[in-house]
FIGU-837693 format. One line per field, with one value per residue (C-alpha): residue number from 1; x, y, z; residue in one letter. Coordinates in Angstrom, 2 decimals, padded with zeros to 5 digits. Example, Ala and Ser with C-alpha at 12.3 -4.5 7.8 and 13.67 -1.06 7.14 Angstrom:
2
seq: [1 | 2] $
u: [012.30 | 013.67] $
v: [-004.50 | -001.06] $
w: [007.80 | 007.14] $
type: [a | s] $
//
This chain:
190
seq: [1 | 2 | 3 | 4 | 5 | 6 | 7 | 8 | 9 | 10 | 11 | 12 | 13 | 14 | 15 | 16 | 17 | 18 | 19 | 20 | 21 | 22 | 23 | 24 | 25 | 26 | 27 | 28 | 29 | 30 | 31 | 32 | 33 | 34 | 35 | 36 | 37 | 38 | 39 | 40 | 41 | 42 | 43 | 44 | 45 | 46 | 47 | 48 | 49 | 50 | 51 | 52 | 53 | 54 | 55 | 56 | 57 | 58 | 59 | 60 | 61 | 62 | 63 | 64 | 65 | 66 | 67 | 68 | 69 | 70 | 71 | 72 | 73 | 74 | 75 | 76 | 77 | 78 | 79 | 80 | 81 | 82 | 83 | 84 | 85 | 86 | 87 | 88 | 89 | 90 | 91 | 92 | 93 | 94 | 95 | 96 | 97 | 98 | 99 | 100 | 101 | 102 | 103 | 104 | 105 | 106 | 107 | 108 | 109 | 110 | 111 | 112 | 113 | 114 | 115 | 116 | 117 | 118 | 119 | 120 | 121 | 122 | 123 | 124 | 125 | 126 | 127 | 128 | 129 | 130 | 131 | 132 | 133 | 134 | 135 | 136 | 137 | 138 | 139 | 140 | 141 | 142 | 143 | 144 | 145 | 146 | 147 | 148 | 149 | 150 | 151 | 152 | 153 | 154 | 155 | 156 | 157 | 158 | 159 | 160 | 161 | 162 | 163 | 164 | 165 | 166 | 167 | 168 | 169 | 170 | 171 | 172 | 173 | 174 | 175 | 176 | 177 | 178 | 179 | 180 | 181 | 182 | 183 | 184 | 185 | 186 | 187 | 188 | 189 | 190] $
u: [019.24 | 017.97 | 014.58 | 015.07 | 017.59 | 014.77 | 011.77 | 014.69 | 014.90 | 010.88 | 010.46 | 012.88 | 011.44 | 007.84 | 009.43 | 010.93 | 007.47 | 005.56 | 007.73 | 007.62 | 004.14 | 003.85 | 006.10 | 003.56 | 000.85 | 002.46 | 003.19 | -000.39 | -001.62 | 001.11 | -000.31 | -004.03 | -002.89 | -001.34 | -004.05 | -007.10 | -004.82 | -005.04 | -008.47 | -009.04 | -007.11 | -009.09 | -012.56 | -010.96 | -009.90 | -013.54 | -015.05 | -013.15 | -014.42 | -017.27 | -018.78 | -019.74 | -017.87 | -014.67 | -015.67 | -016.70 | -013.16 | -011.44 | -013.19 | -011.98 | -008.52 | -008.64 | -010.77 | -006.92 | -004.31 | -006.37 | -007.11 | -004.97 | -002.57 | -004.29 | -002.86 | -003.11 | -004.35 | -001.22 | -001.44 | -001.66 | -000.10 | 000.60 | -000.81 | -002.78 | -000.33 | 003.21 | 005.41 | 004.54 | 008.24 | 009.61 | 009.79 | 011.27 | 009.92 | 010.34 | 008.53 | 005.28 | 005.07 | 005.07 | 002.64 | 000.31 | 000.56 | -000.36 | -003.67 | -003.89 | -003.64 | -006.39 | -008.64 | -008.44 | -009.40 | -008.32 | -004.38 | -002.90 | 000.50 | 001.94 | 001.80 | 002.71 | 005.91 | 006.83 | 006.87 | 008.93 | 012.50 | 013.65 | 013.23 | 010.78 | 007.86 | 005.00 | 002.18 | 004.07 | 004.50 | 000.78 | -000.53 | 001.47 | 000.34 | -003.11 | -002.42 | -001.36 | -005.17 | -006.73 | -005.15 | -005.43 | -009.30 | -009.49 | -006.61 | -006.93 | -006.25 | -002.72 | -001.62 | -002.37 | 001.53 | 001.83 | -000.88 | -001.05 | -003.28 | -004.10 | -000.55 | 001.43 | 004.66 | 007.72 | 007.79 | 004.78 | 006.47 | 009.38 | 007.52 | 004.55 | 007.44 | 009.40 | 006.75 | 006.38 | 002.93 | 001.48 | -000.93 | -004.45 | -005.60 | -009.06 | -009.94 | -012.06 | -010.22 | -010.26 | -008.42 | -005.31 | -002.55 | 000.09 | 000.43 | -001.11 | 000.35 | 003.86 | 003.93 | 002.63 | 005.90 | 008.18 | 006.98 | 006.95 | 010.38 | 011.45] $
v: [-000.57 | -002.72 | -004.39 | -007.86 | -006.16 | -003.69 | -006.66 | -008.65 | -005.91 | -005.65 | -009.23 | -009.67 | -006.21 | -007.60 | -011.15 | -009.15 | -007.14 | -011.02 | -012.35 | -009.40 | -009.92 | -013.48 | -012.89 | -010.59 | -012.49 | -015.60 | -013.43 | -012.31 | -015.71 | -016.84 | -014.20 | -014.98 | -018.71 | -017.80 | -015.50 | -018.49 | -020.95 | -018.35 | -018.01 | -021.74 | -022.62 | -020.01 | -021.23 | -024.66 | -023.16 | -021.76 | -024.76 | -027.05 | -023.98 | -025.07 | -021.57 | -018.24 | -016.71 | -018.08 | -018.10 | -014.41 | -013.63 | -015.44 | -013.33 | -010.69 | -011.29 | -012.59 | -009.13 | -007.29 | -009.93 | -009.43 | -005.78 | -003.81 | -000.99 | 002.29 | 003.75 | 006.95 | 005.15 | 006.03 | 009.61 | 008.38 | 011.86 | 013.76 | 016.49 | 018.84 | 021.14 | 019.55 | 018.41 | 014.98 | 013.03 | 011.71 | 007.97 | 005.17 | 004.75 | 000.79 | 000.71 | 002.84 | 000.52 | -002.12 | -000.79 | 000.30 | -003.44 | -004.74 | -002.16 | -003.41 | -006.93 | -007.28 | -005.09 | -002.21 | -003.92 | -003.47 | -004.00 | -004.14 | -001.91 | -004.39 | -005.51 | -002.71 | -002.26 | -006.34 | -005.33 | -002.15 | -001.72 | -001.66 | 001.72 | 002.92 | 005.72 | 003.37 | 006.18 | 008.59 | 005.58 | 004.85 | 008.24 | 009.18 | 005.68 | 006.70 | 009.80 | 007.76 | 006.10 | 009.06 | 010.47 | 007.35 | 007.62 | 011.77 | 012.32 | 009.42 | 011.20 | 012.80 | 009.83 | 007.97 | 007.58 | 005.75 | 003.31 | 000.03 | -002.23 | -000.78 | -001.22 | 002.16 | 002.69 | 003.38 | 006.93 | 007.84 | 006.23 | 008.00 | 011.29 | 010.72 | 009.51 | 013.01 | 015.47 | 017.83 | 017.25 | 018.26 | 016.26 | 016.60 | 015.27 | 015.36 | 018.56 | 018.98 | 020.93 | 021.36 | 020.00 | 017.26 | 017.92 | 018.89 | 020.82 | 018.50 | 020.69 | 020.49 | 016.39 | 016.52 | 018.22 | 016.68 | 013.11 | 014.19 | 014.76 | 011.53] $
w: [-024.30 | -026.83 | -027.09 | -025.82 | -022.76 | -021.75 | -022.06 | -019.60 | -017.29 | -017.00 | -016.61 | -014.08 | -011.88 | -012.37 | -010.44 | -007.91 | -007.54 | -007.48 | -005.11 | -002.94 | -002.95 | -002.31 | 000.52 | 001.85 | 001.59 | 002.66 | 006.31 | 006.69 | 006.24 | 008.62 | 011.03 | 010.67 | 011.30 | 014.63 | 015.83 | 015.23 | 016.95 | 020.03 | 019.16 | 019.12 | 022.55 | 024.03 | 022.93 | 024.16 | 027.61 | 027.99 | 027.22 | 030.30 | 032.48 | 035.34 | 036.03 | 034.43 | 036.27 | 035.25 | 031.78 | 031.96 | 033.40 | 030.38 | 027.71 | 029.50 | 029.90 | 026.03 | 025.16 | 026.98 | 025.12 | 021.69 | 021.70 | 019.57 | 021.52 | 020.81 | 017.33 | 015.80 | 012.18 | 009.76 | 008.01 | 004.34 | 003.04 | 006.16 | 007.24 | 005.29 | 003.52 | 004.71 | 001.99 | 000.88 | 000.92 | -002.66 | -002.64 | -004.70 | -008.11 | -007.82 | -004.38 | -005.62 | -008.35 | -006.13 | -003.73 | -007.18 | -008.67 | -005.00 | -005.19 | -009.22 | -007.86 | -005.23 | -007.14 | -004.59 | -001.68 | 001.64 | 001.87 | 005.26 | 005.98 | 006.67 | 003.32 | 001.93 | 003.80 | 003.19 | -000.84 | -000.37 | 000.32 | 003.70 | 005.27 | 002.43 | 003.57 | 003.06 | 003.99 | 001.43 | -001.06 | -000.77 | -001.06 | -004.00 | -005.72 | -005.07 | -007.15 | -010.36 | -009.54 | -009.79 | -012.63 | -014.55 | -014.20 | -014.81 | -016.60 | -018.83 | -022.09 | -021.71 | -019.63 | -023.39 | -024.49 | -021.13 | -020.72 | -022.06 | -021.79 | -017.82 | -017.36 | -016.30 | -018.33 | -015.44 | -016.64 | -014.74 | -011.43 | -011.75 | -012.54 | -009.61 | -006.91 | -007.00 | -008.35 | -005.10 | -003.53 | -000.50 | 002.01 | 001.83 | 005.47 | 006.43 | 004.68 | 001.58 | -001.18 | -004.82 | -007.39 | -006.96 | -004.30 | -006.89 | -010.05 | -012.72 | -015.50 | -014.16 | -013.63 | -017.40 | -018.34 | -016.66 | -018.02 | -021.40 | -020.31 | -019.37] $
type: [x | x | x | x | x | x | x | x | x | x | x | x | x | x | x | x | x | x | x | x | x | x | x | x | x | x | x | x | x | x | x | x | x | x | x | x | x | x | x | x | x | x | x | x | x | x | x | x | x | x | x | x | x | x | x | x | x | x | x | x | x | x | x | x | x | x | x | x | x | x | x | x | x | x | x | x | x | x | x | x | x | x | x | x | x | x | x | x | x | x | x | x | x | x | x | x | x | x | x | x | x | x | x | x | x | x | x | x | x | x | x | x | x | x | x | x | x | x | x | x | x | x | x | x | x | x | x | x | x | x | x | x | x | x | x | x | x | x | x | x | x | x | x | x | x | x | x | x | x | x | x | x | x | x | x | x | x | x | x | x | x | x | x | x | x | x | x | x | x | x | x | x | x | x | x | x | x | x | x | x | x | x | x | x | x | x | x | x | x | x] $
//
C-alpha cells in the first residue's frame, strides 16, 4: 500500500472513529435532555401540590421511577486471574481516542459501546485500552517506533487487543496483567 492509499485509509478510520463518537455523545445528551424534562414536570407537579403531604409522597414515588435498578458495576477486566477476552483492534482504538478525547474523564458505557461494533466486549475493550495507557506512561521508551506525536501507531492495537492478559479485579498485585516482554515481541513483529 502506497503512501497516499495508507494516509486514505487512516483518514477515513479516524471519520468513522469521529462520527462514532459524535453519535455517542449526541445520545447522552439526548438522554440527559429527557431525564431534566422528567425532572422539570416533576418540580412542576410538586409545585400545583396544596399539602406536604402530597408533596412528600411525590418525591417519593419520583425517588422509585428515578432510582437506578440495582447493578453489579461492570467488571472492567473480569475477575482476578480469568482470561481477559481478545477484542477488535478498531474498537479499542476507538474506545482509547474516546479516553484521548475527553482527557480521561469519566466516560459512560454507554458510550463506549455506541463507538464499538455491535456485539463488541466493551469491559474487555476498555480494560485492555487502559493497558496501552499505562504502558504509554511506563513503558514510554520501547513503545518509541510507535508514538507520534501522542498518537499510537495501529500496531500497538493490534498487538494490545490479542496479547493474552488476565483480569486484575480488586486485588493488589505486582507488575502489569500480561507478559510485557512478550507484547514487545510480537509488535516488533508486526
Amino acid at each position: 500500500m502506497d503512501e497516499a492509499n495508507r494516509q486514505k485509509a487512516q483518514d477515513d478510520q479516524y471519520t468513522r472513529n469521529l462520527e462514532a463518537l459524535v453519535k455517542a455523545r449526541t445520545e447522552q445528551l439526548r438522554v440527559v435532555v429527557s431525564q431534566n424534562e422528567q425532572y422539570w414536570g416533576l418540580l412542576t407537579q410538586i409545585q400545583s401540590m396544596e399539602s406536604l403531604e402530597q408533596v412528600r409522597e411525590a418525591v417519593h414515588a419520583a425517588i422509585r421511577k428515578f432510582a437506578a435498578a440495582e447493578t453489579q458495576p461492570p467488571k472492567f477486566g473480569g475477575e482476578a486471574g480469568e482470561s481477559v477476552p481478545e477484542v477488535d483492534p478498531d474498537d479499542l482504538k476507538a474506545i482509547w481516542r474516546i479516553g484521548e478525547e475527553t482527557q480521561a474523564k469519566a466516560v459512560s458505557i454507554e458510550l463506549m459501546k455506541q463507538a464499538c461494533k455491535p456485539g463488541a466486549n466493551v469491559e474487555a475493550t476498555w480494560y485492555r485500552s487502559s493497558v496501552i495507557s499505562i504502558l504509554t506512561h511506563v513503558a514510554q521508551q520501547q513503545l518509541a517506533p510507535w508514538l507520534r506525536e501522542g498518537q499510537v501507531a495501529d500496531p500497538v492495537f493490534r498487538t494490545a487487543a490479542s496479547i493474552p492478559m488476565k483480569g486484575v479485579g480488586s486485588e493488589v498485585r505486582q507488575g502489569l496483567p500480561f507478559d510485557v516482554e512478550d507484547f514487545l515481541r510480537r509488535l516488533s513483529e508486526r
